[in-house]
C-alpha positions as CSV (number, residue, x, y, z in Angstrom):
1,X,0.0,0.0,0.0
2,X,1.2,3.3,-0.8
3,X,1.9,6.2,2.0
4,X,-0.2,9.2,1.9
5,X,2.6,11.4,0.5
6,X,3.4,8.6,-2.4
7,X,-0.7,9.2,-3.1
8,X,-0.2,13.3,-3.4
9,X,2.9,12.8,-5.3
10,X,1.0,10.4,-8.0
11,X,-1.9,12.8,-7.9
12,X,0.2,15.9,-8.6
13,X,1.9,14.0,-11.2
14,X,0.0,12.5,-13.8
15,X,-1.7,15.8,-15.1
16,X,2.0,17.5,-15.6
17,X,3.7,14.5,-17.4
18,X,0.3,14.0,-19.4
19,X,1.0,17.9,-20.4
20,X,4.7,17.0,-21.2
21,X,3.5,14.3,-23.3
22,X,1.5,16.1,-25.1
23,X,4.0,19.2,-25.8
24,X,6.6,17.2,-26.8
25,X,4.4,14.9,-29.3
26,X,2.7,17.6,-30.9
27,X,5.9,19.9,-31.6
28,X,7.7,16.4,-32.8
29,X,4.5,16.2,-35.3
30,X,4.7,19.4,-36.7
31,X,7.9,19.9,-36.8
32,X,7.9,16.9,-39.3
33,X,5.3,19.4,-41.4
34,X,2.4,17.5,-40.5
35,X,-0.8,19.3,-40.2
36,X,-2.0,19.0,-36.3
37,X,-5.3,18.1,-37.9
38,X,-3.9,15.1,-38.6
39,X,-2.6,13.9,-35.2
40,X,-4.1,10.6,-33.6
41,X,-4.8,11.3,-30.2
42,X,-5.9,7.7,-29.4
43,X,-3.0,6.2,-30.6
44,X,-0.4,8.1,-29.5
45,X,-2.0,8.2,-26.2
46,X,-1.8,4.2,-26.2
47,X,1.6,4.0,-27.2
48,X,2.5,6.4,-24.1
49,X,0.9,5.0,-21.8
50,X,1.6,0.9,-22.4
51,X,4.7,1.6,-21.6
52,X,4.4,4.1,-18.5
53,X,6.2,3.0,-15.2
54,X,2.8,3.2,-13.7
55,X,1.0,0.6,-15.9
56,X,4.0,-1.7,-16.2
57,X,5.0,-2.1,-13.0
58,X,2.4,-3.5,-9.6
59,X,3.2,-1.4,-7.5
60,X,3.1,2.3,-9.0
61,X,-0.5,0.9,-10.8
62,X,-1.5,0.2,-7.1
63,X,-0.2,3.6,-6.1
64,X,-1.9,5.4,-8.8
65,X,-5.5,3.6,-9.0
66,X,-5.6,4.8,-5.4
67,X,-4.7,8.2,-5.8
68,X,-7.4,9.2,-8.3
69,X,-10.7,10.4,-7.5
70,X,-13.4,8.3,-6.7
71,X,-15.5,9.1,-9.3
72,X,-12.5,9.1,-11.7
73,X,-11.7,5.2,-10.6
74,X,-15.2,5.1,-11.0
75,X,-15.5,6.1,-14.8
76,X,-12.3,4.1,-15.0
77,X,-13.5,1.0,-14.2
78,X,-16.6,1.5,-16.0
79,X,-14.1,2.0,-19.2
80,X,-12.4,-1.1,-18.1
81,X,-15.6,-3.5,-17.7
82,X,-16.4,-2.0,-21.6
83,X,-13.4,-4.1,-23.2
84,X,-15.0,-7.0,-22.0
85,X,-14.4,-9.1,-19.2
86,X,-12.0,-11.3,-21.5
87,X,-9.4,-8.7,-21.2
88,X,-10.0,-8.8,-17.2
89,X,-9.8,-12.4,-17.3
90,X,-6.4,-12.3,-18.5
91,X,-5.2,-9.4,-16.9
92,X,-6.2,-11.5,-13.8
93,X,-4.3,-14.7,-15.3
94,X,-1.5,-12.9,-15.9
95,X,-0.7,-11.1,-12.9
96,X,-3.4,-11.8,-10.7
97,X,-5.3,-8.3,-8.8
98,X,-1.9,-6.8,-9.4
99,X,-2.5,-7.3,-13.3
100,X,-6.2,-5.7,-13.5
101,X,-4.8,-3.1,-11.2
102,X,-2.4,-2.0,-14.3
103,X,-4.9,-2.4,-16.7
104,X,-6.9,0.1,-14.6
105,X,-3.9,2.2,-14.2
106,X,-3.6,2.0,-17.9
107,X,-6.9,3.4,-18.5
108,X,-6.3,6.3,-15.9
109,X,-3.3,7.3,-17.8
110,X,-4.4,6.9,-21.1
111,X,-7.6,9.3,-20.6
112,X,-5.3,11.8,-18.6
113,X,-3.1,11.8,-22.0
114,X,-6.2,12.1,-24.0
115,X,-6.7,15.2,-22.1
116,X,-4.0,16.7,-22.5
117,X,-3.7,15.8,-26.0
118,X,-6.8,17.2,-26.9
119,X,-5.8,20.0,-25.0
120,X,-2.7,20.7,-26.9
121,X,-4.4,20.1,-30.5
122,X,-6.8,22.7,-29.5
123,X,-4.5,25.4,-28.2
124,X,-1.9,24.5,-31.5
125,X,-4.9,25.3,-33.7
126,X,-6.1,28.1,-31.9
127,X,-2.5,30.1,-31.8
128,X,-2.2,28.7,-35.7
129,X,-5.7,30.8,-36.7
130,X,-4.5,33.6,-34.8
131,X,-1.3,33.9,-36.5
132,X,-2.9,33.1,-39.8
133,X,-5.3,36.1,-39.1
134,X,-2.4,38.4,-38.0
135,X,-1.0,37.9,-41.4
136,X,-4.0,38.6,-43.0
137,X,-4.6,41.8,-41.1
């Protein structure tokens, strides 16, 4: 179980590396001259987070799926019961509670990089319209 302080810590932390994330995938995409139109969210959100320190190892999933909100966990788990109970089934094969707990943890960080993603697309856009209208003026 994680300490009180470990739980803050994980709390305060997910939002800000989700941002990072975000910054540095979207300058890396247009910087190759694509349009930020074009970026895939989803996907780039699932390659980030299968390989996250929080979703691949027990302990920091623990530590994470019990720093969120309730209602978070809550939305989480509905999210998890949605890709079937298969995929809990074998998460629970695999590793047991500690397995769903990173497949929860994996959903928690995947929809905080969503977030952020989203967030990031929409602000790249926003300061790309107001740059194009600067132009025009």
């Amino acid at each position: 179980m994680s300490t009180a302080l470990e739980q803050i810590n994980y709390f305060r932390e997910l939002p800000a590396r989700a941002e990072r994330i975000a910054r540095d995938l979207i300058e890396d995409w247009i910087a190759q001259g694509e349009p930020v139109e074009d970026f895939d969210i989803f996907d780039a959100a699932h390659a980030e987070a299968d390989g996250m320190d929080w979703v691949i190892y027990t302990h920091h999933a623990l530590a994470l799926c019990d720093a969120v909100s309730g209602s978070e966990l809550g939305e989480v788990e509905e999210q998890v019961l949605d890709i079937g109970r298969e995929g809990i089934a074998e998460a629970f094969r695999q590793g047991g509670l500690g397995g769903v707990a990173c497949l929860t943890a994996y959903w928690i960080v995947h929809r905080a990089v969503v977030s952020a993603l989203e967030a990031e697309v929409e602000r790249v856009i926003e300061e790309q319209a107001e740059q194009a209208d600067a132009e025009h003026a």
